[in-house]
C-alpha positions in Angstrom: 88.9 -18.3 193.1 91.9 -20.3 192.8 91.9 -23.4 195.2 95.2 -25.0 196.1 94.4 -29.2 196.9 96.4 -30.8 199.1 96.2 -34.7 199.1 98.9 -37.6 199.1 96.4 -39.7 197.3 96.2 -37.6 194.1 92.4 -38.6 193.9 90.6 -35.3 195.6 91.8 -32.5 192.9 89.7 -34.5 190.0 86.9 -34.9 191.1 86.4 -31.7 193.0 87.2 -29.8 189.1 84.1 -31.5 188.7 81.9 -30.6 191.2 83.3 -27.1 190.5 81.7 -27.4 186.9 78.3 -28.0 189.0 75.4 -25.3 189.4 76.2 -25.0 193.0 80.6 -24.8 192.4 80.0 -22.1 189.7 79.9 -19.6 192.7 83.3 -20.2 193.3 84.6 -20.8 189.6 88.0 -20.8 189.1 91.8 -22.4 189.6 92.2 -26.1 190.8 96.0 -26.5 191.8 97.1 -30.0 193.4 100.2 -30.6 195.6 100.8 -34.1 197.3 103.0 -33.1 200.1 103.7 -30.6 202.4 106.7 -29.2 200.2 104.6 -29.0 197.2 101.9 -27.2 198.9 104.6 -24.5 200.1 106.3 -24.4 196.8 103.0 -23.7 195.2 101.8 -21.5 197.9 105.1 -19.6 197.2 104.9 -19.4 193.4 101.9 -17.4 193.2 98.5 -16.2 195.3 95.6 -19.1 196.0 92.4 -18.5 198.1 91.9 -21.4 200.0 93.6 -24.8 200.5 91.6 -28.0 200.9 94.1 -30.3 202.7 92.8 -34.0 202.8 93.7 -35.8 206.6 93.5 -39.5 206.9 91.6 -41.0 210.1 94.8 -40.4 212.2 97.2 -37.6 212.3 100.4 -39.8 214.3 102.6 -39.6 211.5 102.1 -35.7 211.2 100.9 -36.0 207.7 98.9 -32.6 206.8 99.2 -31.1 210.5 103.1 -30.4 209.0 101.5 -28.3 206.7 99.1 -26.5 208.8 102.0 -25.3 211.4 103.9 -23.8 208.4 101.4 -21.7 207.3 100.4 -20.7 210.9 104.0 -19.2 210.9 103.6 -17.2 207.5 101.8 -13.5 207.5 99.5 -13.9 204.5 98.4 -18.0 204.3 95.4 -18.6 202.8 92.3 -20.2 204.7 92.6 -23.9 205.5 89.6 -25.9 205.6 90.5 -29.9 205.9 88.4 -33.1 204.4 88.8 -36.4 206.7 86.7 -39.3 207.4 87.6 -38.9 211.2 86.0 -35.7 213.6 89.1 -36.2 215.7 91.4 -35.5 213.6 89.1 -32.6 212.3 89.3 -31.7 215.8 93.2 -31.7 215.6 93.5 -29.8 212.9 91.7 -27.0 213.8 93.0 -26.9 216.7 96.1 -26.0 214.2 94.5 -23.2 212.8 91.9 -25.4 210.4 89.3 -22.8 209.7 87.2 -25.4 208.9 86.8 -29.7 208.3 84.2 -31.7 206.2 83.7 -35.1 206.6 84.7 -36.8 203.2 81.8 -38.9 203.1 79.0 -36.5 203.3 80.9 -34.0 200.9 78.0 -33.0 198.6 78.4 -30.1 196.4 76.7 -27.9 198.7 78.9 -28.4 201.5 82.0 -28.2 199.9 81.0 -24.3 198.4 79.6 -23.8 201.2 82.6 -24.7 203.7 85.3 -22.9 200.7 83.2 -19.9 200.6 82.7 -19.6 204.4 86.4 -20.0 205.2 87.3 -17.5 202.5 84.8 -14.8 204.2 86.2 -15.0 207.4 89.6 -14.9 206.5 88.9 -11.8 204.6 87.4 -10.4 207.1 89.7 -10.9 209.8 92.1 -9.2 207.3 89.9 -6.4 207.5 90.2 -6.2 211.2 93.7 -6.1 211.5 93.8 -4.1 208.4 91.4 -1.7 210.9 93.6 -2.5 213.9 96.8 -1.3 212.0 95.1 1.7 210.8 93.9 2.6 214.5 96.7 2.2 216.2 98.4 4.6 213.9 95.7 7.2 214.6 96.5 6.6 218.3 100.3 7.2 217.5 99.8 10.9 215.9 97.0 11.5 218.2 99.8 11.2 220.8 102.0 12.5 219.1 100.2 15.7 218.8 98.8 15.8 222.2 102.2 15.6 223.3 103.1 17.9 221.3 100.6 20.6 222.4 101.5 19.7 226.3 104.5 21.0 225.4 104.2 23.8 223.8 101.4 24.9 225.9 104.4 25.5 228.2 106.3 28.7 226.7 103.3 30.9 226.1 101.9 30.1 229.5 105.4 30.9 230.8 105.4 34.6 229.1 101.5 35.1 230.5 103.2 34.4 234.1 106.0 36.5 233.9 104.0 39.1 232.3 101.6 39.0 235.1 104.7 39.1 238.0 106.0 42.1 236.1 102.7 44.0 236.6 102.3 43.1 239.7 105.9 44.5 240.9 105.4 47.6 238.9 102.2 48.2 240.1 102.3 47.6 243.6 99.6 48.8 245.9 98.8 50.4 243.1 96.7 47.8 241.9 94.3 47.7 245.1 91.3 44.6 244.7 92.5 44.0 241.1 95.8 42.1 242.9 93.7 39.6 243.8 92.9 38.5 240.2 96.5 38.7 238.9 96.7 36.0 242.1 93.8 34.1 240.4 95.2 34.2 236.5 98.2 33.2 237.9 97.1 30.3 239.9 95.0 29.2 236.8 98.0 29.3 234.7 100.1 26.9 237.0 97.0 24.7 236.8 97.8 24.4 233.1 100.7 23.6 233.7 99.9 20.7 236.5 97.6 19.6 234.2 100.0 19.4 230.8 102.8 17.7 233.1 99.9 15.1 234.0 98.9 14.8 230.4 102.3 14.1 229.6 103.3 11.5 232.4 100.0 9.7 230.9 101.3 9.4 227.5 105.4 9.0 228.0 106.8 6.1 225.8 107.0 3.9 229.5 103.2 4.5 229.8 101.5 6.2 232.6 102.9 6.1 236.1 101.8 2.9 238.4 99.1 3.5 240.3 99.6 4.3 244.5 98.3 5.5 247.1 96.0 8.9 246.4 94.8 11.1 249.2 91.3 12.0 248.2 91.3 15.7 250.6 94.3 16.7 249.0 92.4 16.1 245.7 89.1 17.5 246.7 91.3 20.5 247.9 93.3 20.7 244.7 90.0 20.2 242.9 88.6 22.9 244.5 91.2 25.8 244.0 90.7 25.7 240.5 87.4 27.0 240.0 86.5 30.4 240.0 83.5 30.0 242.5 84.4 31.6 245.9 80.7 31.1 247.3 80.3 27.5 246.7 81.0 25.4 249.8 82.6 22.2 249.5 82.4 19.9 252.5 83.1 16.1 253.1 83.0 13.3 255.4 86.5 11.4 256.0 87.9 10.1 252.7 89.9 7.5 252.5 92.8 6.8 250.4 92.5 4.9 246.7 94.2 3.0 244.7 94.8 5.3 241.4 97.3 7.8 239.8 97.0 11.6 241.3 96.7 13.3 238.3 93.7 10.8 237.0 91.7 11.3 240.4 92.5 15.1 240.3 90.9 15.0 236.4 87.9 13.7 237.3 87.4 15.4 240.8 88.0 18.9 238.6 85.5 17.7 235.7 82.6 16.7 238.0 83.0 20.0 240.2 83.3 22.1 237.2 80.2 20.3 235.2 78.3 21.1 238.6 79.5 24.9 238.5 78.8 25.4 234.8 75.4 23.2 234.2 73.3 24.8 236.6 71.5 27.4 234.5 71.5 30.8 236.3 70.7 29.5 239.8 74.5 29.8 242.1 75.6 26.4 243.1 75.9 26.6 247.5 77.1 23.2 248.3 79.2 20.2 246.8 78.8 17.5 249.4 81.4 14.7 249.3 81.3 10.8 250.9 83.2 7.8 250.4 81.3 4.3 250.9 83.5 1.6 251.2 82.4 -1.6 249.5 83.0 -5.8 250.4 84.8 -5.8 246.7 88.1 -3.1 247.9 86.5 -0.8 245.9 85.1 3.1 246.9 81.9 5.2 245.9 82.7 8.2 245.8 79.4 9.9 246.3 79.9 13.8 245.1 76.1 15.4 245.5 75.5 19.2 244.9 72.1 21.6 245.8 71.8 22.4 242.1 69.0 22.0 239.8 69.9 18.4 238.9 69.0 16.3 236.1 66.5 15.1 234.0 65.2 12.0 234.2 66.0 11.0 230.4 69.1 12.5 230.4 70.8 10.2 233.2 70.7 7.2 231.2 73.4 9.5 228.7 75.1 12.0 230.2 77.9 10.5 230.6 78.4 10.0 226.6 80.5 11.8 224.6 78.9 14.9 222.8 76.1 15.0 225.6 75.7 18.2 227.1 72.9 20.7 228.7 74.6 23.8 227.9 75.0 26.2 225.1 78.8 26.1 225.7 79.5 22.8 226.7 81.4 20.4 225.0 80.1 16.8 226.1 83.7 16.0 227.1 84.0 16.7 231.3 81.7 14.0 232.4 82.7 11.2 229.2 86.6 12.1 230.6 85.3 11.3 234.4 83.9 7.7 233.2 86.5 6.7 230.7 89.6 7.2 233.3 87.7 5.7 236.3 87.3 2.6 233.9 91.3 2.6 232.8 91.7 2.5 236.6 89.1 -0.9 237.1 86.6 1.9 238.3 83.1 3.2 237.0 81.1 6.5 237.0 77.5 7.1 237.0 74.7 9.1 238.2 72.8 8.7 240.7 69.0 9.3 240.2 68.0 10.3 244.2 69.8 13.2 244.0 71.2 13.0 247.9 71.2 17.6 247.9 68.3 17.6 245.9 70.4 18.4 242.9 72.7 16.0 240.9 75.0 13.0 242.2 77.5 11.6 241.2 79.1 8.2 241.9 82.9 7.4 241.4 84.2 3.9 242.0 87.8 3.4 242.6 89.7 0.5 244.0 90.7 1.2 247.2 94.2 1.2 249.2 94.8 -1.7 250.6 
């Protein structure tokens, strides 16, 4: 370890060689470099690497003796670790409160404490190294993963275009030629717009500016929108009066969408009848959302999880659709859960989103 002492007396650097030299100091072996100003300190700093810096405070900090020091290397990317010796826990105080890591009192500076007090500051400034190291590294993910997401939005765009013009063509040369199979070039067509809607949503959430601000969102044109994409003309959807939230369209229309379709999908081979739909306004101007279905519910031990990612009761689910529903309820100050009375006799969940004032 190489140790960088600063001290205007010229008295610390000695004699902590020598309790260096001692059973407990050999843990930290290494360097001793003394400076006994603030511009010594940064010239050494600057001439090559050190670990940590002792910096030795008298009992008052007035003259700005020390604290000098501490501000310059607050402004510098890669300073060591500062821990301080003084005789005075106000100043010690003060100087963390300059970005000390840590202070010893100089009169109860045994061995011990000192390789204790070096050694602690250095693993925690290596740590927190680490974490922005992590950070850095994170947020870079987050950039391609947005980039690429982007990306397919995009592209998802031109091949959907072709299926829908392809699907038009047929449909003109065809005529009432096609008799009951009209009515599901209607429906691939309808899906495909829905792709569409949904990569211009994706995209408006990750633009460069950020999502749109949140407004006012009419939950029955939502529920309605919802409802028009699945494929499940026998299931009947009914509601009591919703009122407005406070949210982003394409956000409530994402996790209206996920919950009906998890209903639709997870229900083994029994049809889903009816998706029941209340909103409870709360003291806090926030809204359950209450969405309850006839199916055949859930588990007991799975309610406690099946909102985590991965989780899933089906051999072709993905774990994704209810995770999705929770995570954006939470970017929008909401919450998701389920709700173990199962208010059909099936499975219920509850939304909670801030409501329009």
């Amino acid at each position: 370890m190489r140790l960088l002492v600063v001290d205007d007396t010229g008295t610390l650097a000695p004699g902590l060689r020598q309790k260096l030299r001692t059973p407990h100091g050999t843990e930290l072996a290494g360097t001793v470099e003394a400076a006994t100003s603030t511009a010594a300190a940064l010239a050494c700093l600057d001439r090559g690497r050190h670990d940590v810096v002792l910096l030795h405070l008298g009992a008052t900090c007035a003259d700005g003796w020390g604290l000098d020091l501490l501000d310059a290397l607050s402004r510098r990317s890669a300073a060591p670790p500062v821990v301080v010796a003084t005789s005075d826990e106000l100043t010690g105080l003060e100087a963390i409160r300059h970005g000390a890591q840590d202070a010893l009192d100089v009169r109860l500076m045994s061995d011990r404490a000192i390789v204790r007090a070096l050694r602690r500051a250095l693993e925690r400034h290596l740590a927190h190294a680490r974490l922005r190291a992590d950070a850095g590294f994170l947020d870079e993910v987050d950039s391609h993963l947005r980039d690429f997401t982007v990306a397919l939005s995009h592209d998802l765009r031109r091949p959907v275009g072709v299926a829908k013009a392809a699907i038009e063509t047929v449909a003109r040369l065809a005529g009432e030629a096609l008799g009951p199979a009209a009515r599901l070039l209607e429906i691939a067509d309808d899906q495909l717009g829905r792709i569409v809607e949904q990569a211009d949503g994706l995209l408006d959430e990750l633009r460069p500016g950020g999502p749109p601000p949140a407004g006012a969102v009419s939950l029955a044109d939502s529920v309605a929108w919802a409802q028009a994409t699945l494929d499940h003309p026998s299931l009947r959807i009914t509601h009591g009066e919703l009122p407005p939230v406070h949210a982003r369209d394409a956000a409530v229309r994402q996790i209206l969408q996920n919950v009906l379709h998890n209903a639709v999908s997870h229900n083994g081979h029994q049809p889903l009848t009816h998706v029941h739909i209340e909103a409870e306004q709360r003291v806090d101007e926030m809204i359950d959302l209450v969405i309850s279905d006839d199916g055949i519910g859930v588990t007991e031990d799975r309610l406690s999880v099946i909102f985590d990612p991965g989780v899933t009761s089906s051999e072709h689910g993905t774990g994704i659709g209810l995770a999705t529903v929770r995570r954006v309820a939470r970017e929008l100050n909401g919450d998701a859960w389920m709700d173990p009375a199962g208010r059909l006799g099936g499975a219920t969940v509850v939304v909670r989103l801030p409501a329009e004032s």
